[in-house]
C-alpha positions as CSV (number, residue, x, y, z in Angstrom):
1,X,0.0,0.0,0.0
2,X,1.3,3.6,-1.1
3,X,1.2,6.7,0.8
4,X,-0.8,7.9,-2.0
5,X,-3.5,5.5,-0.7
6,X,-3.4,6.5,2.7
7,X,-4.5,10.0,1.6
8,X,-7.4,9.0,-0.5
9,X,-9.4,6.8,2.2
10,X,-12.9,7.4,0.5
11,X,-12.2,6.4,-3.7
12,X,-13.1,3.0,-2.8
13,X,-16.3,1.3,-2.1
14,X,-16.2,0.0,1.3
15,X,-16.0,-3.6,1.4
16,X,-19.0,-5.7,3.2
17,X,-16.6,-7.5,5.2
18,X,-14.3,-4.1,5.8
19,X,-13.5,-5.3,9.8
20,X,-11.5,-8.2,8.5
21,X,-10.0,-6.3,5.5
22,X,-6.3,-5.5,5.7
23,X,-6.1,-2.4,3.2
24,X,-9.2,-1.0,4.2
25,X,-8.5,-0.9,7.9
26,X,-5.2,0.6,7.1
27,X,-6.5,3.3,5.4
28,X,-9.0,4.1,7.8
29,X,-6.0,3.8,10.8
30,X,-4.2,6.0,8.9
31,X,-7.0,8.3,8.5
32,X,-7.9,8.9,12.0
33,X,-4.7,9.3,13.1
34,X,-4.0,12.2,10.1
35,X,-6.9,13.7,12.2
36,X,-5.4,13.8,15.0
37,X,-2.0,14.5,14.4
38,X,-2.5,16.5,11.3
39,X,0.3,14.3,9.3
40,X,0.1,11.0,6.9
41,X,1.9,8.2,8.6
42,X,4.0,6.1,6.0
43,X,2.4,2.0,5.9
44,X,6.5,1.6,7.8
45,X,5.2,4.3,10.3
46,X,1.1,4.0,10.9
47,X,1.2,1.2,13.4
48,X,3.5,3.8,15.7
49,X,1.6,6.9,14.6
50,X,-1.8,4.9,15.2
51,X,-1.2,4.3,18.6
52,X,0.0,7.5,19.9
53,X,-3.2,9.2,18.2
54,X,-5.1,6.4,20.5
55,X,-2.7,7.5,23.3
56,X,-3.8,11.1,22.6
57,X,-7.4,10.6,22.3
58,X,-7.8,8.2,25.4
59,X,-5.1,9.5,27.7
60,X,-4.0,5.9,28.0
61,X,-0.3,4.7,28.6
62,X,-0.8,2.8,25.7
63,X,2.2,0.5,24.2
64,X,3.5,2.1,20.5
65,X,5.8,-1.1,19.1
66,X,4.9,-2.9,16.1
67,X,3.3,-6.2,18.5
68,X,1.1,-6.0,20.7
69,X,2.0,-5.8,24.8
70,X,1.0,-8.8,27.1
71,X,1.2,-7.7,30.9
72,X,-0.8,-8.7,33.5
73,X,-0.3,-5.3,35.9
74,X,0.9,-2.0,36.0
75,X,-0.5,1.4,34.3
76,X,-2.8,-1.0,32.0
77,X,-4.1,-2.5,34.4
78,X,-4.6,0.4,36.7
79,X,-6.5,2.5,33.9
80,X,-8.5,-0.5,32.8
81,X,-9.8,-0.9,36.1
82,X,-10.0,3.1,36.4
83,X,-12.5,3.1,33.2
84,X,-14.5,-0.2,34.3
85,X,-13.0,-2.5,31.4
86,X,-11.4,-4.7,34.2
87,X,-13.8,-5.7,37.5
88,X,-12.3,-6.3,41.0
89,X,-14.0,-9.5,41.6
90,X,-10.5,-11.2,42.1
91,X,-8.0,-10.1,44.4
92,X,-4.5,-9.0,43.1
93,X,-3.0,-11.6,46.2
94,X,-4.9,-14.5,44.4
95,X,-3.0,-14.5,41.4
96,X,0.7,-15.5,42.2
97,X,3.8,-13.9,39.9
98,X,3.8,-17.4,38.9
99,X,0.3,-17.4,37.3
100,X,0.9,-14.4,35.5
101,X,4.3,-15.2,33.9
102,X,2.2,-18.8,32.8
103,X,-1.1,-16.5,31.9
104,X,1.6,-14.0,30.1
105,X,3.6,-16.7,27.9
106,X,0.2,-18.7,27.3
107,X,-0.9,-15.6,25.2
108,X,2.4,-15.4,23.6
109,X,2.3,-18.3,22.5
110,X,-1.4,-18.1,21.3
111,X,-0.1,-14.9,19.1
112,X,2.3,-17.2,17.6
113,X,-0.7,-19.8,17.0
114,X,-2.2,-17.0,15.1
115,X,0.6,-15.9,13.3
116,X,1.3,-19.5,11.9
117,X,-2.7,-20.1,11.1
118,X,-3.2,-16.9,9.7
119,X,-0.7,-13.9,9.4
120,X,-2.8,-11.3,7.8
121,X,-5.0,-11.8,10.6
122,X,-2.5,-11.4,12.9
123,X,-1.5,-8.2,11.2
124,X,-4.8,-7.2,11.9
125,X,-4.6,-7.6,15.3
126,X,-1.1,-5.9,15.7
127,X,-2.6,-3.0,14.2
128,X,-5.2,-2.5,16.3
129,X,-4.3,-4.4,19.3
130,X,-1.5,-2.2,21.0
131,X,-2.1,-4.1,24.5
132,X,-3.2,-7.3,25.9
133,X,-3.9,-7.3,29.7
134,X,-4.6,-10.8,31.4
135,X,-6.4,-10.6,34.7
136,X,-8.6,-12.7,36.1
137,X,-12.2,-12.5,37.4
138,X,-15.4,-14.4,38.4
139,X,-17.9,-12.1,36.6
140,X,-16.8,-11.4,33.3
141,X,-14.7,-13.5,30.3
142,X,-12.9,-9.9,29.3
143,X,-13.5,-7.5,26.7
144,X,-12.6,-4.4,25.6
145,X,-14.2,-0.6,25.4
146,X,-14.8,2.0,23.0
147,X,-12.8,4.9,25.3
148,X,-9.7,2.6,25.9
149,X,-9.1,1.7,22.2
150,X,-6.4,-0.2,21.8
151,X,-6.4,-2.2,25.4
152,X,-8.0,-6.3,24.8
153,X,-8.8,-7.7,28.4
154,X,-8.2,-11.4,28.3
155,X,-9.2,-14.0,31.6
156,X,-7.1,-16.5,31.7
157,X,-8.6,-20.1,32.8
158,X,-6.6,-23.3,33.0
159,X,-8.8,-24.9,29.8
160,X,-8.1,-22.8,27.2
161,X,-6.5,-23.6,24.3
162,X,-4.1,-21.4,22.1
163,X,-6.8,-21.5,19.4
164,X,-9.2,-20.5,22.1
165,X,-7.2,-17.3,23.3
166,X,-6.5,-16.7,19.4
167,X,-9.6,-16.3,18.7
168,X,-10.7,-14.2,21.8
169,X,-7.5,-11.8,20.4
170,X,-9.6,-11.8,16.8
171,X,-12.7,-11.2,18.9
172,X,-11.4,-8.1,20.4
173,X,-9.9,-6.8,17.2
174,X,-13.4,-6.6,15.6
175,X,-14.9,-5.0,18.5
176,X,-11.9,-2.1,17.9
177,X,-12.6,-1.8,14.4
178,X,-15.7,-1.3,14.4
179,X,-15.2,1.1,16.8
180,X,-12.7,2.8,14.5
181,X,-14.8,2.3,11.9
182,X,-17.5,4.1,13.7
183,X,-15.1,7.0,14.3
184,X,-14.3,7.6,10.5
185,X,-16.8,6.5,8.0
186,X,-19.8,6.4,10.9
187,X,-22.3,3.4,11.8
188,X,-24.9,4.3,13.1
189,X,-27.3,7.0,11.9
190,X,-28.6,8.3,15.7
191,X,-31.9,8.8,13.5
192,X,-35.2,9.6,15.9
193,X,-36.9,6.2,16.6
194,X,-33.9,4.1,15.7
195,X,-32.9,2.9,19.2
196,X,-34.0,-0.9,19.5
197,X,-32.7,-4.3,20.9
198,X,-31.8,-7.4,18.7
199,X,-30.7,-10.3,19.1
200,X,-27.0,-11.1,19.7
201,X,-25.1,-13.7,18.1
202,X,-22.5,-14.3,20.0
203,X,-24.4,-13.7,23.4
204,X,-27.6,-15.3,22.5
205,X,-29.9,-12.5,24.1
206,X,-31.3,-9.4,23.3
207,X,-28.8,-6.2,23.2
208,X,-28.8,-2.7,22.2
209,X,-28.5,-2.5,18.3
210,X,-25.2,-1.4,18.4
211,X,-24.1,-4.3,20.3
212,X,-25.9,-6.8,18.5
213,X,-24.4,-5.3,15.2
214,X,-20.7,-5.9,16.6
215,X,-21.9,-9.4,17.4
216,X,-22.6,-10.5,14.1
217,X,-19.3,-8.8,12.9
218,X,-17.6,-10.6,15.8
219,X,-19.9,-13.9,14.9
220,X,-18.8,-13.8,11.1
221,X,-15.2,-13.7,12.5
222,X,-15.3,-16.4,15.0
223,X,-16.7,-18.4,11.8
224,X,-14.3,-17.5,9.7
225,X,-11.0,-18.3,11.9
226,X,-12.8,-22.1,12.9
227,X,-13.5,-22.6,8.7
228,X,-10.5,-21.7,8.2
229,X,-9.4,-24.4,11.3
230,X,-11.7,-27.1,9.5
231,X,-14.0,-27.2,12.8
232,X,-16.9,-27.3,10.5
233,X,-18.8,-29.1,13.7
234,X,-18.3,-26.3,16.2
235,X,-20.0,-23.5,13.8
236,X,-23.8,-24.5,13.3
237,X,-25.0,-22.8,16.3
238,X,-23.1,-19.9,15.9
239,X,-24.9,-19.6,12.4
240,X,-28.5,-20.0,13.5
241,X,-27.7,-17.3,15.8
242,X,-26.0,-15.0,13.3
243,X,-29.5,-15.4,10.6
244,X,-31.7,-14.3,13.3
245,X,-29.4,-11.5,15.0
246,X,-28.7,-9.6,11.4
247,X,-33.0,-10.9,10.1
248,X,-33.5,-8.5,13.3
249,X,-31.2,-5.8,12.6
250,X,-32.4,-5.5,9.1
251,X,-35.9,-4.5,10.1
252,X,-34.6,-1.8,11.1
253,X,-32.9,-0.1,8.0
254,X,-33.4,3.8,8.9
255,X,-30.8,3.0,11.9
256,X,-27.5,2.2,9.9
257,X,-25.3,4.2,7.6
258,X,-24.7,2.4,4.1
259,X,-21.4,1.3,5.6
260,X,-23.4,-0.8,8.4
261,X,-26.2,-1.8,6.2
262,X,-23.7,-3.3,3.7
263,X,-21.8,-5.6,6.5
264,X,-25.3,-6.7,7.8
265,X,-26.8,-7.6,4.4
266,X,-23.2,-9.5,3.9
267,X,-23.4,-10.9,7.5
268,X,-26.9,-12.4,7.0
269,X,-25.7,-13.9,3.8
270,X,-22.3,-15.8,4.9
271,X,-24.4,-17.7,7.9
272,X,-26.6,-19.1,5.2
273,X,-23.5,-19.8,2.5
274,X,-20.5,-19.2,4.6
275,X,-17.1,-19.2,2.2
276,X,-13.6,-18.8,3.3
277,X,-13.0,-16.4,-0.2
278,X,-15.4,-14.4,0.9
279,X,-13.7,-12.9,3.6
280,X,-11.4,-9.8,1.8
281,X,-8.4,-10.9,4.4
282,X,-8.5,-14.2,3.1
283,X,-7.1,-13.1,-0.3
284,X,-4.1,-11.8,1.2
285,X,-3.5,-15.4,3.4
286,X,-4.1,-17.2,-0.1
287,X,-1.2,-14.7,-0.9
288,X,1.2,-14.8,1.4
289,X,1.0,-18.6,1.5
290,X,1.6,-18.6,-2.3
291,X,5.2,-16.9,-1.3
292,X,6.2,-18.4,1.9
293,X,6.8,-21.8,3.1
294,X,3.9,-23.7,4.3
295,X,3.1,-24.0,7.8
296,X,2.3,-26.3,10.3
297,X,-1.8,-27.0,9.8
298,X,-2.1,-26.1,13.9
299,X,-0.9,-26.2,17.0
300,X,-2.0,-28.3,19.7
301,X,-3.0,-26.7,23.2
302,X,-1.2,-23.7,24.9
């Protein structure tokens, strides 16, 4: 991708499937951080330049390197629990340096797992991911939050697999760019009479819209990455619920921008027909793997 790209965000249509395209969410990064720091990064530079705009806009001590951060305490911690991303329901005395170091190097390695799987992915999630904090709790299974962009809350538990916290990493990603999405192009249309639950898909209860849309973005992810695993078994559910979340978002059409309409319509369509080449970042795997020496099919657990 040229600079020249960077600086013309809108000359192309916006793909369906934009949250798991790499060029588009480049652009878009690159984008909103011109708009805040009044320059164009360089494709070498915007990962950098990203995260400092995210530093700048959230006031979070917010990790600037090329991979994402994996800690399990200090200033992420501190503002995550600050701005009610992390709860306290578990006691910093009840997990041991030893659990974190184990908690730390079991995402690590699960980054790798990604990596080998699926490395335009991955570069998806170094863009957007600038920090991984692992904390545990009883109440919640992590998350993420529109005002600490760039922060993915992981809990670790003994049972999880490094396909397991892969995927949660993927999971977070598309919550963040959605959210960046939301900052740039727009979403939502805030239209009078356009506030409504819907189903979610990955939850499988009613939401706000807004949530239920990121959960079939998240939903056609999480499908996506286990296709891509051949765990055709562990997907039908996940389907059922993405038809009716996005049949109950589309009766509500005054509500999204064309951007959101678009991914919905797309959404609905891949849990009837889902197809690994329809997913934009699955051109550039096909790619890469068309250059580089094949990889190991996967890993087993962390």
């Amino acid at each position: 991708m040229s600079r020249h790209e960077f600086c013309a965000p809108g000359r192309r249509a916006a793909p369906a499937f934009f949250y798991l395209d790499l060029h588009d969410t480049r652009r878009r990064a690159a984008l909103l951080t011109s708009a805040v720091s009044e320059k164009m990064p360089t494709l070498a530079s915007l990962k950098r330049d990203y995260a400092r705009a995210l530093v700048q806009i959230g006031k979070a001590p917010l990790n600037t390197a090329a991979k994402p951060r994996v800690a399990s305490g200090g200033p992420i911690l501190r503002i995550a629990s600050a701005r009610g991303l992390v709860d306290n329901s578990v006691r910093s005395s009840r997990f041991s340096p030893q659990a974190r170091i184990h908690a730390i190097r079991h995402v690590e390695h699960s980054l790798l797992f990604l990596r080998l799987q699926h490395s335009p992915l991955r570069d998806l999630c170094d863009l957007l991911v600038t920090d991984i904090l692992v904390w545990p709790s009883v109440k919640a299974r992590g998350g993420s939050a529109s005002n600490l962009l760039g922060i993915a809350w992981l809990v670790p538990s003994a049972d999880q697999t490094s396909l397991d916290i892969a995927e949660s990493v993927v999971h977070e990603m598309v919550h963040m760019n959605l959210h960046l999405a939301d900052m740039t192009f727009g979403l939502y249309t805030h239209a009078p009479g356009s506030d409504f639950e819907a189903h979610s898909a990955v939850l499988g209860r009613r939401r706000p819209y807004h949530h239920a849309f990121h959960s079939a973005c998240v939903a056609v992810a999480i499908i996506y990455f286990r296709l891509l695993l051949d765990l055709h078994s562990e997907i039908g559910s996940l389907r059922s619920s993405l038809r009716r979340c996005t049949s109950e978002l589309l009766g509500h059409p005054a509500a999204f921008t064309r951007y959101a309409w678009n991914a919905i319509l797309a959404a609905q369509a891949f849990s009837r027909a889902p197809r690994l080449s329809s997913i934009p970042v699955h051109k550039d795997l096909t790619r890469a793997r068309l250059t580089a020496p094949k990889s190991p099919a996967r890993t087993g657990p962390g």
